[in-house]
N, C-alpha and C positions, 0 to 999 in steps of 0.2 A: 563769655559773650552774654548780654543780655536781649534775650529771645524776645523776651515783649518788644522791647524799643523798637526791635527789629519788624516784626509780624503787621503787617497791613491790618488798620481796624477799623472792620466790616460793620461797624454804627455811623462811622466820619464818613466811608465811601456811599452807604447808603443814604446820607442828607443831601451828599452832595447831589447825585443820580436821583433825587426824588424819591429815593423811599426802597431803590431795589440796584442788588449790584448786577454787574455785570457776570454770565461764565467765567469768562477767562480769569476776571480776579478771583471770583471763590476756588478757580481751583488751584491758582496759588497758591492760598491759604490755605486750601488743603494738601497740599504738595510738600507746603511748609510743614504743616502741623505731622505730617507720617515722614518726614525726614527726620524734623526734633523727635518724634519719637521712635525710631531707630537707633538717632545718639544716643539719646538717654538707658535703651535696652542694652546696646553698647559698651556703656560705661558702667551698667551696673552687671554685665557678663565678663567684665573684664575686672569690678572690684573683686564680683565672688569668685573669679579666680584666684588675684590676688591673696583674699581671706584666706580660700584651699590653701594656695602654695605657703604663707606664713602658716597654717595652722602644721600644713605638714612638715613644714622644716622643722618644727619641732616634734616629731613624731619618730617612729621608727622605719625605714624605705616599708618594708613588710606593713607598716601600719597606714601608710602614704597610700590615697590616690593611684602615685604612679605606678605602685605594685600590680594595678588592678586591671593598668592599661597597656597596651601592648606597643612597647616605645623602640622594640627592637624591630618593629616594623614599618620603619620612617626609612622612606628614600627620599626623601630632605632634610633639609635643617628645622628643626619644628621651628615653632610660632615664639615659643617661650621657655628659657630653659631651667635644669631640674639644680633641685641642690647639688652639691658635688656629692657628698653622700650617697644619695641616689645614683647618681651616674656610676657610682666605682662599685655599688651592690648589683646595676644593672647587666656593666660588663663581668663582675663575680660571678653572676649566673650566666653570662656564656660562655665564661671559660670552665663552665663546668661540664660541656659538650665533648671538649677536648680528653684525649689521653691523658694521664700522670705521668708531665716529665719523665719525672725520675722513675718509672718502668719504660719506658722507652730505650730498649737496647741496638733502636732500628740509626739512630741516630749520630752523631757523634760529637753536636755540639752541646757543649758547658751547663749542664741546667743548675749548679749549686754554688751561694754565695754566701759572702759574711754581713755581719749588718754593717759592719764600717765599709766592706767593699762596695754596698749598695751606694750609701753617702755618697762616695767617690764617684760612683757611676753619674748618680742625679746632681754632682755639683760639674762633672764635664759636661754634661746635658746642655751646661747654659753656656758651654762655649764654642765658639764657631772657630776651629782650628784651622781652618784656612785663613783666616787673618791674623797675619804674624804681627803687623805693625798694632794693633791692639794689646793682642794677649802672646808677647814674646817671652814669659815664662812658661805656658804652656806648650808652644813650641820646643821650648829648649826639654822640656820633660820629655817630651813627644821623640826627639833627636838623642835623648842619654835611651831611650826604649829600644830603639832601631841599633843606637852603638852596643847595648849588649846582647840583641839580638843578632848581631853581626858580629861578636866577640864569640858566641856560642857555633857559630860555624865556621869560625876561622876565616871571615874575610882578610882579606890583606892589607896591612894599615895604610889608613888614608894619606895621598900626602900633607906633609904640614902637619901631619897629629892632628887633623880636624875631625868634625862628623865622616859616618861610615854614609855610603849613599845610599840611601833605601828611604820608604814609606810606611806608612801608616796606611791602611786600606780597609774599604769595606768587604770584608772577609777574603778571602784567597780568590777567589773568580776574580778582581776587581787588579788585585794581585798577578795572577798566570796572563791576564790581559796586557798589564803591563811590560811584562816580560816579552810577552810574544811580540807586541809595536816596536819595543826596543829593538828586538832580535831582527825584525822585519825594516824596520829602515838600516839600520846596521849592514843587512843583507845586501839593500839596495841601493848604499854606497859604491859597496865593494863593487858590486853586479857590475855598474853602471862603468866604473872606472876601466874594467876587466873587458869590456866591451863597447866602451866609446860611446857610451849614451848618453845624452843627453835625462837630464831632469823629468822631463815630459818624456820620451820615449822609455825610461825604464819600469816610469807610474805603469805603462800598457803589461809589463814582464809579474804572472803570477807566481807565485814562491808558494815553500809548500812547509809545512813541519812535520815532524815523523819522531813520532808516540805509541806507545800500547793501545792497545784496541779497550783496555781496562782504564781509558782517561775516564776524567770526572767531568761535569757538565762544563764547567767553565772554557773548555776545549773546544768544545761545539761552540760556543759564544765566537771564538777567535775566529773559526773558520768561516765561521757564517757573517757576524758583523767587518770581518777586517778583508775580504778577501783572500784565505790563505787556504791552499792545499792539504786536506789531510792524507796525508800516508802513515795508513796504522800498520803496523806486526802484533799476529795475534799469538799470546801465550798458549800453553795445553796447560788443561787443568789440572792431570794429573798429577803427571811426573814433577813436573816444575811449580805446580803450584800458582799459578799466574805470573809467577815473575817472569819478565817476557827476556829472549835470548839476546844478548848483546851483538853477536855480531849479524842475526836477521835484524836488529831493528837499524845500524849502519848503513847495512846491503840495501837500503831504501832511498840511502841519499843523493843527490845529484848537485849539481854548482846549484839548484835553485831551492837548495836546502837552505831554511833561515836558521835553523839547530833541530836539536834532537832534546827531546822534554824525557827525564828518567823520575818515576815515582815513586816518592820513596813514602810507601805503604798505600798500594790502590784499595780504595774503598768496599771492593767485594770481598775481600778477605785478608787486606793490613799484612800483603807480603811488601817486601821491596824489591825493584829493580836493580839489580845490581850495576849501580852510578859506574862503581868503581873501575869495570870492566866497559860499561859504556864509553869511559873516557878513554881507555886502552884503543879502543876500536877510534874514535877520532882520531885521533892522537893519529895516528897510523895513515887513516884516510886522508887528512889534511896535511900530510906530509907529501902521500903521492899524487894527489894531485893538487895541491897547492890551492885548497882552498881555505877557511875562516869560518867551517861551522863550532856553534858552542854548545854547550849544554846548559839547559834549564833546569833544576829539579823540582822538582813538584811536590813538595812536602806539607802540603796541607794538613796531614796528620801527623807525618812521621818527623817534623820539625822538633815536637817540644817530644819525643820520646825517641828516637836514635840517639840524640848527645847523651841524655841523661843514660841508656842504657852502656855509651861506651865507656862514661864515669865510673859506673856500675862493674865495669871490666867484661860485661856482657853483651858488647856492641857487635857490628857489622865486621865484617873478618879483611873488610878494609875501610879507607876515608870513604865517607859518601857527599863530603861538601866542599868548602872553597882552597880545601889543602889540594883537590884534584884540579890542574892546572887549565882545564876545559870549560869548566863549569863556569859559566859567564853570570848566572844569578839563581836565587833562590828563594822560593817562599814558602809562608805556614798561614795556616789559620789560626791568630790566636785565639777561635774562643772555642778548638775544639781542645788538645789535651794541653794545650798555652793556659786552658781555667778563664780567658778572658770570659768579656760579656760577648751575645752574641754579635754579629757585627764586626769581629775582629778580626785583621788582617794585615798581615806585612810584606816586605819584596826589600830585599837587599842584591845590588846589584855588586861586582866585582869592582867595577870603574867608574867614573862619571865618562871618562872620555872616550868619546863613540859606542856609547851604549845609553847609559842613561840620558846623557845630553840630547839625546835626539827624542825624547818625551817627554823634558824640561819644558817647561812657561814660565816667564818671566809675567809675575803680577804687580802692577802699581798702581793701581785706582784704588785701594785702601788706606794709603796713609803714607803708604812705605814701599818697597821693593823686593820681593823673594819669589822664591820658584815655587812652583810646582808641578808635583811627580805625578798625580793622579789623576784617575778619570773622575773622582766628584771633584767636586769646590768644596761648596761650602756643606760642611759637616760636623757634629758632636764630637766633643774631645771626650767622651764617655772611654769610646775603645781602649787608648792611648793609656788615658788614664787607668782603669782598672788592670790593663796590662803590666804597667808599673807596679802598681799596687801588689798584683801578683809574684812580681819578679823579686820584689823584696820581701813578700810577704812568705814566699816558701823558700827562694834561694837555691842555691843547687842543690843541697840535701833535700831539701823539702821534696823538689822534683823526682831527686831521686827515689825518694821513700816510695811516694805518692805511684810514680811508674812499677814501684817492684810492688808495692800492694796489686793493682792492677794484671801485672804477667801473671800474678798467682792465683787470681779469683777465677783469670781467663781458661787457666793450669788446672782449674778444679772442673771449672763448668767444663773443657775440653776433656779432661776424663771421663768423666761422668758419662756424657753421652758419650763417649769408645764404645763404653763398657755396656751398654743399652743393650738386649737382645730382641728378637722378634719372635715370640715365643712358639709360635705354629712350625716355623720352619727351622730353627736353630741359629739364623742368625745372625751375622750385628745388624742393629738400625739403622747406622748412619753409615757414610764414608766422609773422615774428615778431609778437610780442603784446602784448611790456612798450612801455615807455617812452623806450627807447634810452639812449645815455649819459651823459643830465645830468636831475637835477631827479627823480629816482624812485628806490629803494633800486637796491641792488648785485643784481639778480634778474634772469635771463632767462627769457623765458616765449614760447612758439613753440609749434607743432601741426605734425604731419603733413600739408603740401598737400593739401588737401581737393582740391583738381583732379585727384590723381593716385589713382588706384584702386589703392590699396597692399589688401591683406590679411591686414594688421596694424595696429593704431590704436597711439596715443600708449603708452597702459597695458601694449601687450604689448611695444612697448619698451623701456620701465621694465623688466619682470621682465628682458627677454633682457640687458638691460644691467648688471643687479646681478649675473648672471652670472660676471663682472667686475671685482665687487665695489663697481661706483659704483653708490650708489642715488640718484635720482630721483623727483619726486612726478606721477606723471598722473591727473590730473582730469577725471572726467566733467563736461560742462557743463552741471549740475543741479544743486538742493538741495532739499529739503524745509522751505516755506515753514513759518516755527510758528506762523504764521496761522489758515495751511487744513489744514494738515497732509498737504498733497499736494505731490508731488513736481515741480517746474517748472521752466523753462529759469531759466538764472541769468542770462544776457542778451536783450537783446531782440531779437540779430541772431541769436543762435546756439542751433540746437536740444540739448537735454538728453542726445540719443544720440552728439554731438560730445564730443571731448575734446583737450586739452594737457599739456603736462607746462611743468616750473619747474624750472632749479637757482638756488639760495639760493647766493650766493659769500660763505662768510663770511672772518673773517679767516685761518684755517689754510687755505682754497683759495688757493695759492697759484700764478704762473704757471706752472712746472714739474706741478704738478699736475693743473692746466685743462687743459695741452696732453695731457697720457695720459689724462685722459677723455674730451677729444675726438677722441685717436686709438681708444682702446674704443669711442667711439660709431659711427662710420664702420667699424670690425669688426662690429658688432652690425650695423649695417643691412645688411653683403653679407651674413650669416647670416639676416636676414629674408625679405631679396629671393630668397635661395635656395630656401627651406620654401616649395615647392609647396602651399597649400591654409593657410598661416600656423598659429599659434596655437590659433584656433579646431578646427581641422582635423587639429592635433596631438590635442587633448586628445580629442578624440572617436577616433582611430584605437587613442589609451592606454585610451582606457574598454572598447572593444568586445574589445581583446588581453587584459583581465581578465577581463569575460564568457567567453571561450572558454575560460579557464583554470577546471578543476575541482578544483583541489587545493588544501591549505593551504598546501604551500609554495608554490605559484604566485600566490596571492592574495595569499601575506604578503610575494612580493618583489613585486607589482604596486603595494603601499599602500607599499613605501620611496618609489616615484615619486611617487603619490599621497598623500601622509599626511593631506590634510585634505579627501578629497573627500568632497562632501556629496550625501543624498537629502533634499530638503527642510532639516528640520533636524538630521537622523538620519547620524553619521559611520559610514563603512562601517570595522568594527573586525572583523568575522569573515566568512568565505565563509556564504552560507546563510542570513545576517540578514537581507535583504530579497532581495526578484526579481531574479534577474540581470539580467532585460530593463529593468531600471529605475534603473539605475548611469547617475549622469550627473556631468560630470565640470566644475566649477566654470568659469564665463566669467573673471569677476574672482576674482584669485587673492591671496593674501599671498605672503609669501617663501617659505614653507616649501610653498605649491603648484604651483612652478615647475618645471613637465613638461620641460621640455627642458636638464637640470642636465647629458646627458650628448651633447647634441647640441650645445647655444651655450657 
C-alpha cells in the first residue's frame, strides 16, 4: 500500500481553510500516522522473528531461542510454530519425567521393538483400516491375523473355508466390550422368545454377567456403559491362589445370565481360572434348566502364553479354549505378551450366527460395502500390522522360546525372594501368591509376611524401590464392587487394608536384569528396616517441618518434596491458602509423591 497517496496533506487542507485545519482532520492524521506506525513496528517484530527462527533452524534446539523459553507451558496453539527438530527435543525432555519402560515390571504391555517392526508400525499409521473399499490388501492382512489367531485357539472352521470371525481391536477392553454386546443381545433374543416379549419390552429386562471379583478394568466399562449386572465370586488367596471356584462362580447364574467371563491369567497374579471346569459346570446348568449361557474367556494375557506353554507340553491340565464346547468367544491383548504395539487387540468369536451378527454394521458410504465388528471406525492399521509382523517374525518356536525364557527369569526372581529372610526374627519376607512355575502367566505375586510386624506395607515398598528406578505394582486388597458401589475385600481370606505387590516378567526382563532388581530390592528393604517409625512416620515428621516454616521460601522448597500433597481435594500451592494445622501429607502416594527421593 502506498501510505503517502493515502494520508491527507495538511499544506492542500490548510490553503483551502485559509491557512489553518481543522481538529478533526489533524487527528486523522494523527490517527493515521500511530496506526502506520504500529504496522511498520509489526512487521519489523514479526521480521526479527522471522531472522530468530531462520537463524535458529540452523542451530542446535539447545542452542535455539526456544530452549530458553518455556513452550511446555502453552494451553493453546502458539502463534508460530517450532522446527520439527525442536518440537521432538521438546517432547524428549518430557519424556524424560516418565519411568524407564523397560524397568517397569508394574505393567504388562510390549515396550521392545525392531527397527523394521517400527517401519511397519509408521507405514500402518497412514492407513485407516476401516475403509476396506480403499485399502482391501490391508484388510485382507488384517483378516489372515485374526485366521491365525483363531487357528491358535482352535476356533471351529468357518463355513465355506472362509475368514474366522473376529477383529482387530483397540486393546482387549475394546475387545471384552465386544463380547459382552454380543453375549447381551444374544441374551435377549432368547429372553424375549422364552417369555413372549415383545422388542421394546425385553429392552426394560436387565441381564447380568458373572466373573471373578479379580476382572480387569474393561469389566467395569461393561457394566457401567451397557447396562449389565455384575455378579462377582470372590477367589481366597491362599489356598487357591486367586483362581476363582468353578462351581461358586455357576451357582451365580440365573435365565438373566448373558454368560460367564473365565480369565485366563487375572492380572494380580497371572493365575488362570480354570475355563475347563467352568464349562463342566455350564454344560450341566444349561442342561437343567434349559437355558443358552456361554462362556467368554478373557485372555488378555494369557492369549499368547497358555498355547504356546501347551506346545511346550507344559500347558493347562485341560483345553482352555474353543475345543470346550461352551466357550462362545475369546480374546487377548496383542500388545501384551502377543509383542504387538501398544494398542493391540483382538476377539474371535465361535459363530457369526447369533453372536456376532448381532454387533455387525453394514458400512457403504466409503466406496464399497463391508462390515464392521467394532466399537472404533476409523483407525491405524499400525496394530494389525505389526501383529502380523510378529507372528511371522517369531512363529510358534520363537513364541515358544520367548515364553520359556520368561517362566524361567520369573523361576529365579520367585526363588529368590522364597528364600529372603527377616533377619530380627528368623523369618521369611515374603509369602508367595502366584501360581509358581508352570501353568499361570510369567508373573510373581508375594506380600510382606504378614507374621512379621514390619512398618512398611507392600505400597511403601513399591515407591522406596522406584527409588531405583524398578517400578512395581502394590495393591491394596480391595475394590469397589459396581454393584453396590462399596468398597470390599477382594478375597474371601484377605481383609481390604492388606496388600501385595506383582512383577510382570515381560520379554525385555531379562536375567541380567531380574538379578539387579532383586539386588535393589534387598537394598530397599535394609533402607526400610532402618526408618525408625517407616513411611507413614516420614511423611508426617515432612508435613509438621513445613507447618513451622513461615516463609515463602521455606514452603516453596518444602512443596519440591511434596509437590502433590493434598487437603481433601485442595493442593497446597501457596503458604496461607489453608490452616497450617491442617496440612496432611498423603498415605498412598504416586511417583512424584515420594518423600524420601533424598534419603532411599
Amino acid at each position: 500500500m502506498d501510505h503517502q497517496s493515502k494520508r491527507p496533506r495538511l499544506e492542500e487542507r490548510d490553503g483551502e481553510n485559509g491557512g489553518g485545519g481543522t481538529t478533526d482532520e489533524k487527528d486523522v492524521v494523527i490517527a493515521t500516522l500511530v496506526a502506520e506506525t504500529q504496522a511498520l513496528k509489526d512487521t519489523v517484530a514479526q521480521l526479527k522473528r522471522q531472522v530468530e527462527h531462520d537463524r535458529d533452524a540452523s542451530l542446535t534446539y539447545y542452542a535455539s531461542h526456544a530452549a530458553s523459553e518455556n513452550n511446555w507451558a502453552h494451553q493453546g496453539i502458539p502463534q508460530k510454530g517450532l522446527p520439527a527438530k525442536f518440537v521432538s527435543n521438546l517432547i524428549g525432555d518430557v519424556h524424560l519425567g516418565d519411568f524407564n519402560p523397560r524397568l517397569n515390571t508394574s505393567s504388562y504391555v510390549n515396550v521392545v521393538s525392531e527397527e523394521e517392526e517400527r517401519r511397519v508400525a509408521t507405514m500402518g499409521a497412514e492407513i485407516n483400516i476401516a475403509d476396506a473399499s480403499v485399502y482391501p490388501a490391508s484388510i485382507e492382512l488384517h483378516n489372515k491375523t485374526v485366521n491365525m489367531i483363531a487357528n491358535l485357539w482352535h476356533a471351529p472352521e468357518p463355513a465355506g473355508r472362509g475368514d474366522f470371525t473376529g477383529a482387530g481391536t483397540v486393546g482387549s477392553t475394546e475387545a471384552c466390550l465386544l463380547a459382552g454386546l454380543a453375549l447381551k443381545f444374544r441374551w435377549r433374543k432368547w429372553y424375549a422368545a422364552c417369555h413372549g416379549l415383545s422388542d421394546e419390552d425385553v429392552v426394560a429386562v436387565r441381564p447380568n454377567l458373572v466373573i471373578s471379583s479379580c476382572y480387569q478394568a474393561a469389566w467395569e466399562k461393561l457394566f457401567r456403559y451397557f447396562d449389565v449386572e455384575a455378579k462377582l465370586a470372590k477367589p481366597n488367596l491362599v489356598t487357591d491362589k486367586m483362581a476363582v471356584d468353578a462351581k461358586k462362580l455357576v451357582e451365580l447364574c440365573d435365565e438373566k445370565t448373558i454368560g460367564v467371563v473365565g480369565i485366563l491369567g487375572n492380572h494380580y497374579n497371572g493365575m488362570y481360572d480354570p475355563v475347563w471346569d467352568i464349562n463342566a459346570e455350564v454344560e450341566k446348568l444349561n442342561k437343567e434348566k434349559g437355558w443358552q449361557i456361554g462362556i467368554h474367556v478373557d485372555a488378555a494375557s494369557g492369549g499368547f502364553i497358555a498355547p504356546f506353554q501347551e506346545m511346550s507340553g507344559k500347558g493347562t491340565p485341560a483345553p482352555f479354549d474353543f475345543r470346550l464346547p461352551n466357550v462362545l468367544s475369546m480374546s487377548a491383548s496383542g500388545h501384551k505378551f502377543g509383542e504387538s504395539i501398544c494398542g493391540t487387540g483382538w476377539i474371535v468369536f465361535r459363530q457369526r450366527e447369533d453372536l456376532a451378527e448381532h454387533i455387525a454394521v453394514t458400512v457403504t458410504y466409503l466406496g464399497g460395502s463391508s462390515d464392521s465388528l467394532t466399537l472404533n471406525f476409523s483407525r491405524p492399521a499400525s496394530g494389525p500390522y505389526v501383529q502380523f509382523y510378529k507372528l511371522l517374525r517369531l512363529g510358534k518356536e520363537g513364541y515358544m522360546q520367548k515364553v520359556e525364557n520368561q517362566m524361567k527369569t520369573a523361576a529365579y526372581i520367585r526363588h529368590f525372594i522364597s528364600e529372603l529372610v527377616h533377619a530380627p526374627t528368623g523369618k521369611k519376607r515374603f509369602q508367595l501368591l502366584d501360581g509358581g512355575n508352570e501353568r499361570c502367566l510369567p508373573v510373581v505375586s508375594a506380600r510382606l509376611n504378614p507374621e512379621i510386624s514390619l512398618h512398611y506395607n507392600d505400597i511403601d515398598m513399591q515407591h522406596a524401590l522406584s527409588e531405583s528406578h524398578w517400578y512395581v505394582s502394590g495393591y491394596s486388597l480391595g475394590f469397589e464392587n459396581p454393584a453396590s458401589e462399596e468398597f470390599e475385600d477382594l478375597f474371601t481370606d484377605a481383609d481390604q487394608s492388606e496388600s501385595m505387590f506383582r512383577i510382570v516378567v515381560k520379554s525385555n526382563l531379562t536375567r541380567s536384569l531380574a538379578e539387579d532388581l532383586t539386588t535393589k530390592l534387598v537394598e530397599t528393604l535394609e533402607v526400610l528396616d532402618s526408618m525408625d517409625g517407616g513411611y507413614e512416620s516420614l511423611r508426617s515428621k515432612m508435613a509438621g517441618s513445613v507447618r513451622r516454616k513461615s516463609s515463602l521460601q521455606s514452603v516453596a522448597a518444602a512443596a519440591m518434596l511434596l509437590p502433590q500433597t493434598k487437603i481433601g481435594d485442595r493442593r497446597l500451592s501457596s503458604p496461607g491458602s489453608e490452616r497450617s494445622g491442617s496440612w496432611v501429607a498423603p498415605y498412598k502416594t504416586s511417583k512424584t509423591t515420594i518423600v524420601t527421593q533424598h534419603i532411599c
